[in-house]
Legacy VTK file of the C-alpha trace (Angstrom):
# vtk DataFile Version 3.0
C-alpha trace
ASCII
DATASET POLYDATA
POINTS 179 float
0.000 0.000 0.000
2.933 2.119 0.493
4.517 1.467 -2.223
1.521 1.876 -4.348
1.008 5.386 -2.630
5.105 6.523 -3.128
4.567 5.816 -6.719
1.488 8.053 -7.070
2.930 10.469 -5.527
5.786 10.313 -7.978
3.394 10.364 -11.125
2.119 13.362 -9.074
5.002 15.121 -8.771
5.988 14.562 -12.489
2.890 15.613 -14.122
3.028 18.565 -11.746
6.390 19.637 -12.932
5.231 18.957 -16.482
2.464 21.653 -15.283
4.565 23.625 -14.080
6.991 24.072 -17.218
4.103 24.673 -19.615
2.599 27.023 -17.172
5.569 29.077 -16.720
5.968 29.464 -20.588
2.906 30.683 -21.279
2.075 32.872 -18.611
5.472 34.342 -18.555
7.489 33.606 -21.596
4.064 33.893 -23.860
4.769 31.058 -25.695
7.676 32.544 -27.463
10.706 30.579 -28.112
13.277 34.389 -28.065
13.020 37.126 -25.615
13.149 39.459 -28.564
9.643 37.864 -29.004
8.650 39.096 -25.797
6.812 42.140 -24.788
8.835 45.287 -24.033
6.750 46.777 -21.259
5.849 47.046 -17.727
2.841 47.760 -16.318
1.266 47.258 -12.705
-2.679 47.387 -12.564
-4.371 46.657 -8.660
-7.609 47.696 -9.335
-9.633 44.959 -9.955
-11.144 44.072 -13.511
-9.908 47.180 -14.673
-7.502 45.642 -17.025
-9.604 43.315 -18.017
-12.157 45.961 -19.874
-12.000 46.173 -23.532
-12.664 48.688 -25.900
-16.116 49.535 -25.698
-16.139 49.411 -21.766
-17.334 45.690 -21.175
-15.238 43.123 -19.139
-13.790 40.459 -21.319
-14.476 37.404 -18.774
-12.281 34.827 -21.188
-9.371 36.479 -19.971
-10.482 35.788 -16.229
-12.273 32.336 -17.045
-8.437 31.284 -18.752
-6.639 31.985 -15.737
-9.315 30.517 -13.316
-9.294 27.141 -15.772
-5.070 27.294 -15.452
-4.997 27.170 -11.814
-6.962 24.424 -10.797
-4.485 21.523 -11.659
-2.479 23.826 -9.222
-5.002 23.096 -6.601
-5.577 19.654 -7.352
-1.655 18.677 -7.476
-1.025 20.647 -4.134
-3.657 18.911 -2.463
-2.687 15.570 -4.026
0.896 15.946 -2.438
-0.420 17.701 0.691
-3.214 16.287 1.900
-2.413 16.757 5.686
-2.140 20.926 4.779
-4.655 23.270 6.284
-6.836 24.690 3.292
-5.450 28.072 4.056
-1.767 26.679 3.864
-2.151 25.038 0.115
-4.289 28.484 -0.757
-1.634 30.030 0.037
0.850 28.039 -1.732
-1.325 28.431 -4.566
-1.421 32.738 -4.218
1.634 32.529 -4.046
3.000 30.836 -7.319
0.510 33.161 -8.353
1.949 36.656 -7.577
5.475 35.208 -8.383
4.347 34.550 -11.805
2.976 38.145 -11.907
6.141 39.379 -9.865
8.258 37.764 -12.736
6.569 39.889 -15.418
6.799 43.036 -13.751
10.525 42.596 -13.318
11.179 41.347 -16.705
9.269 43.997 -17.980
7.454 41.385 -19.967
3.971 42.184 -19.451
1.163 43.500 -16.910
1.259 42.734 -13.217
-2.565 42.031 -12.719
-4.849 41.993 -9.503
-7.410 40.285 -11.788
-5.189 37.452 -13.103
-3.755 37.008 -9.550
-7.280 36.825 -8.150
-8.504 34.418 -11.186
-5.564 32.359 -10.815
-5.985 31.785 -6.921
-9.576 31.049 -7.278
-8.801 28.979 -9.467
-6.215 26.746 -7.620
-9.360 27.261 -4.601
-11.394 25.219 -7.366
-8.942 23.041 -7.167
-8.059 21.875 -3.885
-12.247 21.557 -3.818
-12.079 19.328 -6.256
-9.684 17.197 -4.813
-12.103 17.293 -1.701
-14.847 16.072 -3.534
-12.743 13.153 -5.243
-11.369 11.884 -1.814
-14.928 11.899 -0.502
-16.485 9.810 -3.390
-13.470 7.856 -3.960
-11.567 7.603 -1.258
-8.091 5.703 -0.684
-8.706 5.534 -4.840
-8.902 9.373 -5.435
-5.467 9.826 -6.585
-4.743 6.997 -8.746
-8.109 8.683 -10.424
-7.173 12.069 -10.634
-3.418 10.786 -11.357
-4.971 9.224 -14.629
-6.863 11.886 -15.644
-4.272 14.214 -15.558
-2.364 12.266 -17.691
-4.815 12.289 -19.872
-5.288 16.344 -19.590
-1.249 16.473 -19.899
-0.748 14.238 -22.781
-3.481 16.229 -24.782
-2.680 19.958 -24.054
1.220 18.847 -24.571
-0.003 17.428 -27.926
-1.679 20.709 -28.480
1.183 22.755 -27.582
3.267 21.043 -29.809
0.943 21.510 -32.685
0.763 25.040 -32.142
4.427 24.791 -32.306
4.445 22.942 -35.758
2.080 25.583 -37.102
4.181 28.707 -35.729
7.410 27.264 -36.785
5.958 26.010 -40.472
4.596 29.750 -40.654
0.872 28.524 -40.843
-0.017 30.864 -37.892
2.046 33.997 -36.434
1.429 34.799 -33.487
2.038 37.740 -31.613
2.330 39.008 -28.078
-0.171 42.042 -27.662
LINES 1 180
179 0 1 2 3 4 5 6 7 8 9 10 11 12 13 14 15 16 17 18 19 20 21 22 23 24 25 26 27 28 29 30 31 32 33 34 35 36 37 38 39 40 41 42 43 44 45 46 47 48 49 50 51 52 53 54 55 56 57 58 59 60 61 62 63 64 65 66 67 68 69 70 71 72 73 74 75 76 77 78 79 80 81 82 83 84 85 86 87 88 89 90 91 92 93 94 95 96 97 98 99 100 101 102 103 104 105 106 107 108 109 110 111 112 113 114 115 116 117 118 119 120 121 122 123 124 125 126 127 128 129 130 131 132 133 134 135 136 137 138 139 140 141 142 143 144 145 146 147 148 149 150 151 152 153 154 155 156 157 158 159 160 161 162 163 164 165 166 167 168 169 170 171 172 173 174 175 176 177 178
């Protein structure tokens, strides 16, 4: 049984570093493969939703639903490898990946620092750790080897999907470019 629950953890651990990496490049490398690619500004905003309006003064919620969505493997990996953590311990774990990945792009000067994607992004990783809650109580001692094989799934296809986009921007199907 301990055995059983070392490896899991391990798988854990793994497809959280996978997470992780692919996190980290998107948020704060945006998916470029130069830092000439990479945005030349810097820009702190703390006033909530305010950088998320567009043009016409209306919120654009896909920014905010994105980040939300991001986080919650957070949430579910930290509570996978911490189960005996107080909520408010792995929450704040979770804000606090968060504001380093925002801290990174003020100090790069590689994009906005944003009160709204730092608030998204922990909610998201709150989503999380309820989710894990809800798996241990329907599944119990089985939980992780579930969630373990769904996120393999989840990694394997949003890795393939990553490296397609990569095909396509390096065959010059699609350009993309940091706003």
């Amino acid at each position: 049984m301990e055995k059983s629950k070392n490896n899991q953890n391990k798988v854990t651990a793994g497809l959280l570093a996978i997470y992780l990496f692919a996190l980290t490049w998107i948020i704060v490398f945006k998916m470029q493969f130069s830092f000439q690619g990479l945005p030349d500004f810097r820009e702190i905003n703390l006033i909530p939703l305010a950088g998320s309006a567009n043009v016409n003064n209306q919120i654009d919620f896909n920014e905010i639903i994105y980040n939300v969505l991001a986080f919650i493997p957070l949430g579910i990996y930290i509570s996978m490898l911490k189960p005996n953590w107080s909520f408010l311990k792995k929450i704040a774990v979770i804000a606090g990946v968060s504001l380093l990945f925002e801290g990174l792009q003020f100090i790069f000067a590689i994009g906005a620092s944003d009160i709204t994607d730092f608030m998204g992004n922990t909610l998201g990783g709150i989503i999380g750790v309820g989710v894990n809650i809800v798996f241990c109580k329907l599944f119990s001692t089985k939980a992780n080897k579930i969630l373990n094989v769904l996120a393999s799934i989840g990694t394997i296809c949003i890795v393939a999907l990553l490296l397609f986009l990569i095909y396509l921007r390096i065959s010059g199907v699609i350009i993309y470019k940091v706003s």
